[in-house]
C-alpha positions, 0 to 999 in steps of 0.5 A: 485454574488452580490455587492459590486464589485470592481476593481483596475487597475495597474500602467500599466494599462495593468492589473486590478484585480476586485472583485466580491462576490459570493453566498454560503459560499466559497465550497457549491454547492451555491457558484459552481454554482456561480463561474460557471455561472462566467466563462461560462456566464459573462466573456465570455459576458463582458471581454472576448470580448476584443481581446488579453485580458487574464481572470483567474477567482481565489479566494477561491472558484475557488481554490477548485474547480480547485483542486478537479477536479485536484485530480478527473482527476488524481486519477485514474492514481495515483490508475492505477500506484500504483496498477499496480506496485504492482502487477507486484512486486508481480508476479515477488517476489512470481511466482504466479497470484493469490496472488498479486490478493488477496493481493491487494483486502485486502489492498484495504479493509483496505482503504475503512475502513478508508474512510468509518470511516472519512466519519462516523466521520467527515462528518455525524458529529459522536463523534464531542465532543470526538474528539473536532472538529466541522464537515465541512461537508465534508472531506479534499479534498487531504486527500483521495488520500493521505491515499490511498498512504500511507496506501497500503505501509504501509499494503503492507510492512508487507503483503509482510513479512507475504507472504514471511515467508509462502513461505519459509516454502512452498518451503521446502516441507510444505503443503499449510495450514501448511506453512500459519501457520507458517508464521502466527505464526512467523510473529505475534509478529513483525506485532503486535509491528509494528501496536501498534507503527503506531497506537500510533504515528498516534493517536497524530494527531487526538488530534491536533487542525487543522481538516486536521491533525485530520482527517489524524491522524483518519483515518490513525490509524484506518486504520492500526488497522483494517489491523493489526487484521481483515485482517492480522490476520483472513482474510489474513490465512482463504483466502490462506487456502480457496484457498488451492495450487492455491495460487501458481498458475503461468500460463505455459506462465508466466514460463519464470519469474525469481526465487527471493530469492533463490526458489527452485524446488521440489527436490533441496536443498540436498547436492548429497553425492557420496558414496565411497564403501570401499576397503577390506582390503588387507593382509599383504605379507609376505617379507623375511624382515619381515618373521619371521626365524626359531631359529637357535640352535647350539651345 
């Protein structure tokens, strides 16, 4: 903290506001420290001593501070949520514990690709001319958990596709490897066109001016193409052909799930066809209206 220091007080004279500068340049470690040694130290030692008065330390550094430690207490509860339900979902939409595992620790993949590319780009400072941006040294406080949300509803919807077609094609009788090839192979195209539109859309962003939309558009891109090839196309068939029959593996005390989606049991699906013998055909009786009279010759 350092001069000059100001203060004006309300008409009222029931509140002031005083301005205090302080070190650092508004986000750094500097000016935490500052802002810190603020509300520990020197408000409890001067305006804190007076009964019934209210303090609010605000400004620009106590704004970022006060919302990155917002968003670190709650993430946890917003990944718990997300998580959580898509599991659940998954276990109820597939009768199986094992693919709601896998298709979430993929879809975190592509979310840590992501992070880990904004962290490449725009905070180590990488193709800063590329781009046209000046890095900050960091990334934008709200866009981690931000990404996180969309990009796991966005890679969940078509995963959620992909799975669906390798269970049709497994409940009618398929092996396991030959089901995940048809459902590969027949949601291909949709996958493909769906990940150039979002990719396409979402690389506007980055040739934006604002680095918070840059780093949106960046990391939301590159995401969804990462998704769309390594994961979709190579990591999602090469585990459920690794992990074989297990895929559809449901606990005996899970059984009471309810089947979605018309799934049937083993055997089912054929129409019963009652077989009907065929009567022999009866003969013709003979009746003294249809039998046939001997000529009668007259002289």
């Amino acid at each position: 903290m350092h001069e000059p220091i100001t203060a004006d007080v309300s008409a009222s004279r029931q509140a002031a506001r005083v301005m205090i500068p302080l070190a650092g340049e508004g986000t750094d470690n500097t000016s935490n420290r500052a802002l810190d040694r603020l509300r520990n130290d020197v408000i409890p030692a001067t305006i804190g001593k007076v009964p019934g008065a209210t303090v609010h330390a605000t400004g620009w550094t106590a704004q970022s501070r006060d919302f990155n430690d917002s968003m670190k207490s709650h993430a946890p509860l917003v990944f718990a949520w997300v998580l959580g339900l898509a599991f659940l979902l998954l276990l109820v939409t597939f009768r199986s514990i094992v693919i709601p595992m896998t298709a979430i620790a993929l879809n975190l993949l592509s979310v840590g690709a992501a992070y880990g590319v904004l962290v490449l780009i725009f905070q180590q400072g990488h193709l800063q001319s590329l781009l046209s941006f000046t890095s900050i040294g960091g990334v934008t406080s709200w866009l981690p958990l931000f990404l996180f949300v969309i990009l796991f509803g966005l890679s969940m919807d078509y995963h959620v596709l992909i799975l669906s077609r390798i269970k049709e094609s497994h409940d009618t009788g398929m092996s396991n490897d030959e089901a995940v090839a048809r459902g590969i192979k027949s949601t291909a195209g949709v996958v493909t066109s769906a990940a150039i539109v979002m990719v396409a859309v979402f690389a506007i962003f980055a040739t934006l001016g604002m680095i918070d939309f840059k780093m949106m558009g960046v990391g939301l891109a590159t995401a969804i193409l990462i998704d769309a090839t390594i994961v979709r196309a190579v990591l999602v068939p090469s585990a459920m052909k690794l992990l074989g029959e297990r895929n559809w593996y449901l606990p005996g005390w899970l059984e009471w799930l309810p089947r979605i989606g018309g799934e049937r049991q083993p055997g089912e699906g054929a129409t019963p066809t009652a077989v009907v013998p065929r009567q022999p055909a009866r003969p013709r009786e003979e009746t003294s209206a249809t039998r046939r009279q001997p000529p009668i010759h007259t002289h």
